[in-house]
Structure formats: C-alpha cells, structure tokens
C-alpha positions as CSV (number, residue, x, y, z in Angstrom):
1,X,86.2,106.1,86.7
2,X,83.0,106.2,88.6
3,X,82.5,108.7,91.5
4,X,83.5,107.1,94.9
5,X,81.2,107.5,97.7
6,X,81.6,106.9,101.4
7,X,78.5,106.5,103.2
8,X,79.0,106.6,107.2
9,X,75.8,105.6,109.1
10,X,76.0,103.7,112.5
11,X,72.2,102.6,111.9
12,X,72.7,99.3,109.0
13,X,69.3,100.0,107.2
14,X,69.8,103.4,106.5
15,X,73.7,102.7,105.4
16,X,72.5,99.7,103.1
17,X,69.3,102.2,102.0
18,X,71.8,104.4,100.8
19,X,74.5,102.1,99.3
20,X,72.0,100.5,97.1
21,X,70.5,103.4,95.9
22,X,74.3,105.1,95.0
23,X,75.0,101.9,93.6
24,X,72.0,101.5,91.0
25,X,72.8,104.5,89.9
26,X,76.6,104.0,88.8
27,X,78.5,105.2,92.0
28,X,80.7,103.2,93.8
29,X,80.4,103.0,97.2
30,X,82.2,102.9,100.7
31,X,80.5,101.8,104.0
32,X,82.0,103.1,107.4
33,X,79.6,101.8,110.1
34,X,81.6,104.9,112.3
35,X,83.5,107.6,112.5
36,X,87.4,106.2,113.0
37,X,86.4,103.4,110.3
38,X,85.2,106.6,107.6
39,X,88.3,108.2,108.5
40,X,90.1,104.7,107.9
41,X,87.9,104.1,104.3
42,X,88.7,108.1,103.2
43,X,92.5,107.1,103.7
44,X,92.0,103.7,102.1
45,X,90.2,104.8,99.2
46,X,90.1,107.9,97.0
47,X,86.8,109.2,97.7
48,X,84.4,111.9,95.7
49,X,81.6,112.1,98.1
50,X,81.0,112.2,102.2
51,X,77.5,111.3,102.9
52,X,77.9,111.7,107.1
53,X,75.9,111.2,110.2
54,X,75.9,113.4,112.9
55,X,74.8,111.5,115.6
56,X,77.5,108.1,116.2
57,X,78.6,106.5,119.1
58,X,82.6,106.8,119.6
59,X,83.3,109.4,117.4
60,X,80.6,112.0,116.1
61,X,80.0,113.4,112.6
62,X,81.2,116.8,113.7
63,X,84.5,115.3,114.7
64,X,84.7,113.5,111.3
65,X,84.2,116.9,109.6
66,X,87.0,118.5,111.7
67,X,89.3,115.5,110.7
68,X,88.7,115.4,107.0
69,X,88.9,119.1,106.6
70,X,92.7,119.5,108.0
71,X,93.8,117.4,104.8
72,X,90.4,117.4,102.5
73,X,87.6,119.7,100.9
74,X,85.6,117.2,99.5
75,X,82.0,117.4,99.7
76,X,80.1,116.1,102.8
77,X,76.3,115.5,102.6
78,X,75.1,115.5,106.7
C-alpha cells in the first residue's frame, strides 16, 4: 500500500501544487479544502501523513491539531 496523504489548504493552487507533486511521486492523496472536511477525509480514509494550514476560515489548523490528537499521532507537516 502506498502512503496516504491528506493535504488541507483553503488556497486551490497551493492544495493542487502539492497534490501533484505527492502524487508523481507514488503517494496517494486526500484534499480537504478546510478544517471540518480534513477532519471528515482523516475519518474517511486511513491516512499516513497531515500536511496542514494554519491559517483557514471556519476552523483553523491549530484546532485541527487539537482534534486529531485526542484519537491520532500521526504526523502533521504545518
């Protein structure tokens, strides 16, 4: 199995920047254009890798953290 990689980036160029560059390079990834829908894609999928931003309307990045971390220690890249 490939590593699984959520990307979470409100801003579309940097989340598609990033997405293609995982994805050339063998990593599957998850786009979650904010913080409820990373929280939804972590749940939905089984996930190797955060790659978070901070800064995100409706829910910030910090929040994210504090929500993964009460069931999670994967890695998050902010």
């Amino acid at each position: 199995r490939h590593p699984t990689v959520l990307v979470v980036d409100d801003a579309k160029s940097l989340r598609e920047f990033v997405r293609r560059n995982l994805d050339v390079r063998g990593y599957r990834v998850v786009t979650a254009v904010n913080g409820a829908d990373a929280l939804a894609q972590f749940q939905a999928h089984e996930i190797d890798l955060v790659i978070l931003d901070l800064i995100m309307p409706q829910m910030d990045g910090l929040e994210v953290i504090r929500q993964l971390r009460m069931t999670s220690n994967v890695p998050i890249i902010v």
